[in-house]
C-alpha positions in Angstrom: 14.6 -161.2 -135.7 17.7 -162.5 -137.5 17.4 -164.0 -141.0 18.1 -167.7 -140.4 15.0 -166.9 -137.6 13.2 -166.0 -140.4 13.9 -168.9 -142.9 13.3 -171.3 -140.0 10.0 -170.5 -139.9 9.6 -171.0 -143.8 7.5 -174.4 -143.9 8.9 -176.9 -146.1 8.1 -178.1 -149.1 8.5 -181.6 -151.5 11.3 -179.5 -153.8 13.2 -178.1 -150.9 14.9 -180.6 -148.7 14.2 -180.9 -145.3 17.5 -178.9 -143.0 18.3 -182.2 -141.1 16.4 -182.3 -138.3 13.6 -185.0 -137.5 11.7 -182.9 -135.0 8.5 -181.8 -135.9 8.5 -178.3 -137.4 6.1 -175.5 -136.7 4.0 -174.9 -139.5 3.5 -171.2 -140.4 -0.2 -170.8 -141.7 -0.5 -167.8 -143.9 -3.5 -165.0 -142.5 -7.0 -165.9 -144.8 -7.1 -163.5 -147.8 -9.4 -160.7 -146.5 -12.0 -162.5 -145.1 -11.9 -161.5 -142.1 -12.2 -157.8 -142.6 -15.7 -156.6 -141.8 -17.4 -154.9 -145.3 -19.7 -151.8 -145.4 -22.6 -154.4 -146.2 -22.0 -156.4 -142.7 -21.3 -152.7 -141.0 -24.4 -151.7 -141.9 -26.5 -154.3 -141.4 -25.1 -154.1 -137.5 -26.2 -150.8 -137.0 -29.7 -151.7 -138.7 -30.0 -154.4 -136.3 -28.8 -152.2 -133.3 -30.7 -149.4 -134.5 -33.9 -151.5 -134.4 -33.0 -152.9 -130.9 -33.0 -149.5 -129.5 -36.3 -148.6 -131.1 -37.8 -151.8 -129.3 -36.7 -150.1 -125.9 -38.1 -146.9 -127.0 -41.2 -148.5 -127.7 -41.3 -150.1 -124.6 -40.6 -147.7 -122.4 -43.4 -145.5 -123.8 -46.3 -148.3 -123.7 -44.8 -149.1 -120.0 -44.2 -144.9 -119.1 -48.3 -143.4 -120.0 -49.1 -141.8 -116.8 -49.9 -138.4 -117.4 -48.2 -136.0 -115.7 -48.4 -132.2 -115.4 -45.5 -130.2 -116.6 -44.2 -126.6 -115.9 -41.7 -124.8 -118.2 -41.1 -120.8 -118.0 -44.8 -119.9 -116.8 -46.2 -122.9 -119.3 -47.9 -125.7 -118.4 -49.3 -128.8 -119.5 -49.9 -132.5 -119.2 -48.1 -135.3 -121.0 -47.5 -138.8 -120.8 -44.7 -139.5 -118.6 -42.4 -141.8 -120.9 -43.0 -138.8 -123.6 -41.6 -136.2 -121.5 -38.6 -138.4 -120.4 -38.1 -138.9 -124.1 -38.2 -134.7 -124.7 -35.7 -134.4 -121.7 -33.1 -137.2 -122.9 -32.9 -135.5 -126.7 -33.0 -132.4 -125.4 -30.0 -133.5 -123.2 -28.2 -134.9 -126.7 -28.6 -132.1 -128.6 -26.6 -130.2 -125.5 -24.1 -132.9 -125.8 -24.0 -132.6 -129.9 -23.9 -128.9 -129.7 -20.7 -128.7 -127.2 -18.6 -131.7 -129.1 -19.3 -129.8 -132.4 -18.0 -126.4 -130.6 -15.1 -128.4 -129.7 -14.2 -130.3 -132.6 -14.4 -126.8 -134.7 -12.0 -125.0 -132.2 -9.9 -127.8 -133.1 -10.0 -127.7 -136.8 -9.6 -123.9 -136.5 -6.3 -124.3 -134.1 -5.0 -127.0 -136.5 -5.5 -124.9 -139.6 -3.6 -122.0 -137.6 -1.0 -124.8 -136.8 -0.3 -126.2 -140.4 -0.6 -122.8 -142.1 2.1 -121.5 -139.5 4.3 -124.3 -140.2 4.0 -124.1 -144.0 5.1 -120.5 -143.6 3.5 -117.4 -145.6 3.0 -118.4 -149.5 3.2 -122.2 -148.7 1.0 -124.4 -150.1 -0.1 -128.1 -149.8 
């Protein structure tokens, strides 16, 4: 973008005269000042409202999920209610989950350490 593309845009005002032209210019509106940009208030309160959304479906799908059902783990067994035992499986499953991202995002710290202190040489510091 050239200069006199630039100052073309500029809007203009009473003091400055107009360039010449009788067309109708496009107005430039400046961006609001920072309301748009969520805040840690609003951030929070969308997770509180999501959060308590989710615990509604839990809920639920526990009052809907009470047949008992008979279950069998390593030569123990025993009865719960079907919704609970889903419940046990699915965190069970996400602490898997957790347990291999938080493998993964160490190796990575440890190879980016390696990384930055190879770069920096021996005796360099940050």
């Amino acid at each position: 973008m050239s200069f006199q593309d630039d100052a073309a845009r500029v809007p203009s005002s009473p003091d400055r005269p107009d360039s010449g032209s009788s067309e109708h210019k496009e107005r430039v509106v400046p961006p609001a000042s920072g309301h748009d940009r969520p805040t840690r208030t609003a951030a929070l309160w969308v997770a509180v409202a999501v959060g308590l959304v989710v615990l509604v479906v839990l809920i639920v799908f526990f009052v809907q999920n009470q047949d008992m059902i008979t279950v069998r783990f390593f030569g123990l067994e025993g009865t719960l209610a079907l919704g609970t035992t889903l419940f046990i499986a699915a965190v069970g499953g996400g602490v898997l989950v957790a347990l291999a991202g938080g493998a993964r995002i160490l190796q990575l710290r440890i190879s980016n350490h390696r990384r930055k202190k190879a770069v920096s040489g021996p005796g360099g510091g940050y």
